[in-house]
C-alpha positions as CSV (number, residue, x, y, z in Angstrom):
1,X,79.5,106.0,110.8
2,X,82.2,106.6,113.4
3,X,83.5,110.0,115.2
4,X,86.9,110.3,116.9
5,X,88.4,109.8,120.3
6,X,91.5,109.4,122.7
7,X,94.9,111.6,123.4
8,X,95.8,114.1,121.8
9,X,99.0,114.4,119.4
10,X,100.2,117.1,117.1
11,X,101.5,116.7,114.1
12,X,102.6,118.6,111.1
13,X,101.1,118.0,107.6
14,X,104.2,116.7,106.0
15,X,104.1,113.9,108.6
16,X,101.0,112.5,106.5
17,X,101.4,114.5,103.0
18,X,104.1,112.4,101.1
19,X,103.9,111.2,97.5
20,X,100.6,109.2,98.5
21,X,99.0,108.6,94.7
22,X,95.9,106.4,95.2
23,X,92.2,106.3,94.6
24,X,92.0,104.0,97.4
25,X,91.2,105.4,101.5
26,X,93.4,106.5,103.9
27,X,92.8,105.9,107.2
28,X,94.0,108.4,109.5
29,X,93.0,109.5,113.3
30,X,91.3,112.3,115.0
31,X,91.6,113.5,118.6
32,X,88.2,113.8,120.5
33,X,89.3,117.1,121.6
34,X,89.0,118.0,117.7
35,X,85.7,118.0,117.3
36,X,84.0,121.4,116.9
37,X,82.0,123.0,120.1
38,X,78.2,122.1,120.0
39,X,76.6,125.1,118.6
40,X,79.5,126.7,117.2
41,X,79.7,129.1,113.8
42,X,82.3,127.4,111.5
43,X,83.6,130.2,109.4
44,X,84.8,128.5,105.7
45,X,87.2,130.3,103.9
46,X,87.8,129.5,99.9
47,X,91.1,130.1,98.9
48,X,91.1,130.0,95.2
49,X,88.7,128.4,92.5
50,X,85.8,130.3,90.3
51,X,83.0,131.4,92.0
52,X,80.8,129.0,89.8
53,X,82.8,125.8,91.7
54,X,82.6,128.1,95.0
55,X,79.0,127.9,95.1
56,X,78.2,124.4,94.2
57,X,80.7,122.9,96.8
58,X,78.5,125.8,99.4
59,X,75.5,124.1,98.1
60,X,77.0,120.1,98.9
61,X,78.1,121.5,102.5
62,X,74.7,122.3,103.1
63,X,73.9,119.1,103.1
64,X,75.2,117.9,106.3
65,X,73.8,121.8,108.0
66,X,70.3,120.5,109.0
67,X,71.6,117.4,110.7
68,X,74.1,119.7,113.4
69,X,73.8,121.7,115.6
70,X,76.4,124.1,113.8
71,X,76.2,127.4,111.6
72,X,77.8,127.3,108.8
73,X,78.9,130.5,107.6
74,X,81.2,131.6,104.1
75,X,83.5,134.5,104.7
76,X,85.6,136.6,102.4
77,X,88.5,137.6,104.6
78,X,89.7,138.0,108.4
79,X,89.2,134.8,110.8
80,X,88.0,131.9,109.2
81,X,87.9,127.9,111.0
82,X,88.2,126.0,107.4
83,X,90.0,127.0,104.5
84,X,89.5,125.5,101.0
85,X,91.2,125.4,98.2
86,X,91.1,123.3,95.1
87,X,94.6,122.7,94.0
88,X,94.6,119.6,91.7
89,X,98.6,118.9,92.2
90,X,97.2,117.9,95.9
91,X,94.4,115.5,95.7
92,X,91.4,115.4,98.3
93,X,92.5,116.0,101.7
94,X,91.2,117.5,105.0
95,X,92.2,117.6,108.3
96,X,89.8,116.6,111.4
97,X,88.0,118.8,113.1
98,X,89.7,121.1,115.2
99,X,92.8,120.0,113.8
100,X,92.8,122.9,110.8
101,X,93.4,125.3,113.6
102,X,97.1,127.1,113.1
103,X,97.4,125.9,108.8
104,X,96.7,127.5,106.0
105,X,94.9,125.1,103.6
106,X,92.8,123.3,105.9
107,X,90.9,121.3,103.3
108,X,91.7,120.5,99.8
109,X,89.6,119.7,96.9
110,X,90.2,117.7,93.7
111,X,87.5,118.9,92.1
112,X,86.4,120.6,89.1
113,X,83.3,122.6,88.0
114,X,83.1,120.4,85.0
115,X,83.3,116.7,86.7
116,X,80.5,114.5,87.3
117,X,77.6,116.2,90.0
118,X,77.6,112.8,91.6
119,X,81.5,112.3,92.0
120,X,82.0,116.1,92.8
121,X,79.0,115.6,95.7
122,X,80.5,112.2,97.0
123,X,84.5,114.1,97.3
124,X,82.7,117.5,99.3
125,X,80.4,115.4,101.3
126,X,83.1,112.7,102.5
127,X,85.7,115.4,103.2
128,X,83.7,118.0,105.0
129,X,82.5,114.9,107.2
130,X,86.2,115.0,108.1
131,X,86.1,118.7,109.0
132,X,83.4,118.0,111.1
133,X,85.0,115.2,113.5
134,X,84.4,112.1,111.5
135,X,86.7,109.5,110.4
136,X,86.8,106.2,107.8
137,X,84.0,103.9,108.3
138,X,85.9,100.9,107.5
139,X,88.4,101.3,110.7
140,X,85.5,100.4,112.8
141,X,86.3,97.6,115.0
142,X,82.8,95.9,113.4
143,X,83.5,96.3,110.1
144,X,82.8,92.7,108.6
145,X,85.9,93.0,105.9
146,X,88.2,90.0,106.1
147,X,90.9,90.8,104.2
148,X,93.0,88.7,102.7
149,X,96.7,90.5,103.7
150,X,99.0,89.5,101.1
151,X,96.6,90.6,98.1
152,X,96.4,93.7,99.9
153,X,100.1,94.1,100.5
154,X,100.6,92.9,96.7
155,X,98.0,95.7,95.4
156,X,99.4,98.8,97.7
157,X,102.9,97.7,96.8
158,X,102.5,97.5,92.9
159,X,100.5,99.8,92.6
160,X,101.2,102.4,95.2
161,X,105.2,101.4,96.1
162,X,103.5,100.8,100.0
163,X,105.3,98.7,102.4
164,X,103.6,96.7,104.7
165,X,103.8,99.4,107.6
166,X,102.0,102.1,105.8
167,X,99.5,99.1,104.4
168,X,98.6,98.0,108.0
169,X,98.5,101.8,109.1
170,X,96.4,102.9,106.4
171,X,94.3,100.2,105.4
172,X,94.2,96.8,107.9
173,X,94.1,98.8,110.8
174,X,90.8,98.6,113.1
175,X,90.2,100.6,115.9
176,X,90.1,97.9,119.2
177,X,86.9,97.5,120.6
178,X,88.3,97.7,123.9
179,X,89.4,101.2,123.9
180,X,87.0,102.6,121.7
181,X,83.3,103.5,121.3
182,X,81.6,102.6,118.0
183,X,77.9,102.5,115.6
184,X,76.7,99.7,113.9
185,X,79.2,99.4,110.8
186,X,77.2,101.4,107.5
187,X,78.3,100.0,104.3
188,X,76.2,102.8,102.9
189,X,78.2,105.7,104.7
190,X,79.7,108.6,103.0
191,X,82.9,108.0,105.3
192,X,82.9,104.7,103.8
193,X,85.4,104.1,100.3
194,X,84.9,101.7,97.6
195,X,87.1,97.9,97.7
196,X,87.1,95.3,95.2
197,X,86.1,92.3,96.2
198,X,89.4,90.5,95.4
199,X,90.9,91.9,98.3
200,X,88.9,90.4,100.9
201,X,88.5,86.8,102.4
202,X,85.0,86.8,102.0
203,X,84.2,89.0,98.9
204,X,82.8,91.4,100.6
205,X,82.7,95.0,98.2
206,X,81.8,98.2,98.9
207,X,81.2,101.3,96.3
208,X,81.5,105.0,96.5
209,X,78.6,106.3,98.1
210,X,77.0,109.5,96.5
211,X,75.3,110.8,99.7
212,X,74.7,110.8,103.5
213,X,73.4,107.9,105.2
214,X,70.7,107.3,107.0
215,X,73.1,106.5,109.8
216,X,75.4,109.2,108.9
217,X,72.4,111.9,109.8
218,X,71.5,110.1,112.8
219,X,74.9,109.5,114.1
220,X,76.0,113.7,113.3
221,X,72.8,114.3,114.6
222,X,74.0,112.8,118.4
223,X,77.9,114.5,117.8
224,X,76.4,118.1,117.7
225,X,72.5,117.6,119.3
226,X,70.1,120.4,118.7
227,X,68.2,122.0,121.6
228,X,64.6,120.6,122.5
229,X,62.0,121.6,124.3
230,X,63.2,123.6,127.3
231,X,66.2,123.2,127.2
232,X,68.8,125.7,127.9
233,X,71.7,124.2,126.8
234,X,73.1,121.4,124.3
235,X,73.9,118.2,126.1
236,X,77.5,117.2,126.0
237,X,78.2,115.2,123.4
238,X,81.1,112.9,124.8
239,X,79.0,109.7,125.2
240,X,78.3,110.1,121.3
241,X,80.2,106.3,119.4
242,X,83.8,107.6,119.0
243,X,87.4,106.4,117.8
244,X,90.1,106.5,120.0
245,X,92.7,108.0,118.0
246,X,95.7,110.5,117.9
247,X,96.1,112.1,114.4
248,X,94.5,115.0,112.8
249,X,94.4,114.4,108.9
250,X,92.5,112.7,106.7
251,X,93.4,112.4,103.1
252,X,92.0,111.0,99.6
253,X,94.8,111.7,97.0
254,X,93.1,111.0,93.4
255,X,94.8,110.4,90.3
């Protein structure tokens, strides 16, 4: 599981919002500076959707609340820090961390009340692991994917109408292990996105994962440390594995 890092960049949503229509991941970057203060309340906002979906997706957040040192509170109105909605003509986004500061929808879910518990669980966990600083595991600089390019560039451009830029920037792309700080790789992350075997070199696969990681929990765990013993104050978390990285969205646009 990997956090983010680097020099910060601002950038509007329509810079990473276009007609994007895959299944597949995105792989966008986060600013270090995005990630949420250690011991922070993160006020979450719903924008729309019944209360029936409201409260499952407050019960999947919950997930990730014993493993940081965060509160995680649900407000009605004034200031809120995440804002949810679940408009369907969007697809799964959410922006990193700190980065939903100054926009409206800060997170969006493709999601249904009716859908399948497991995919519903899989789409809240993996994007609220966005709103909490983390970013896709297969951009880690030890992720043992060998891809074989021109299948990849064949499958984004049939299917997807990529060219190879936005291939390389969303999917080849690995973070370089000289400028960044990383975990082991976790196939079994819920950062991590399912690939077919017939894109890769070596036939390596991975599959949607349903929950948190062991490594997830351990690795959130060290990003926002609880207090022990006597202490007085939370550690500073900067020596924590991190990306370096410069953008503030990360988006899964389903069909």
């Amino acid at each position: 599981m990997t956090n983010s890092g680097g020099a910060s960049k601002k950038i509007e949503i329509n810079e990473v919002l276009r007609d994007d229509t895959t299944t597949e991941p995105l792989h966008m970057v986060v600013d270090d500076r995005l990630r949420w203060d250690n011991g922070q309340t993160i006020r979450i906002k719903f924008l729309n959707g019944s209360l029936e979906l409201q409260d499952n997706v407050k019960r999947i957040i919950g997930v990730w609340q014993p493993h940081v040192n965060l509160a995680f509170k649900f407000v009605t109105d004034g200031d809120s820090d995440i804002r949810i909605s679940f408009d369907r003509g969007l697809g799964s986004f959410s922006f990193i961390g700190k980065a939903a500061q100054g926009h409206d929808c800060t997170m969006n879910l493709f999601v249904t009340a009716y859908m399948h518990q497991q995919e519903l669980e899989h789409q809240v966990l993996h994007e609220f692991g966005h709103a909490l600083g983390c970013v896709h595991e297969h951009a880690s600089p030890v992720c043992p994917i060998i891809w074989d390019t021109d299948k990849v560039y064949s499958h984004y451009d049939v299917r997807y109408g990529w060219g190879r830029d936005k291939v390389d920037r969303n999917v080849l792309q690995k973070a370089k292990p000289d400028t960044v700080r990383f975990s082991n790789f976790d196939p079994d992350s819920i950062m991590m996105y399912a690939f077919k075997p017939d894109l890769t070199q070596n036939s390596f696969s991975t599959q949607d994962n349903p929950t948190l990681s062991k490594t997830d929990k351990k690795f959130i765990s060290e990003v926002y440390p609880k207090l022990k013993g006597d202490q007085v104050s939370s550690p500073d978390p900067s020596d924590v594995p991190r990306y370096q990285a410069a953008y503030g969205l990360a988006e899964q646009v389903r069909s």
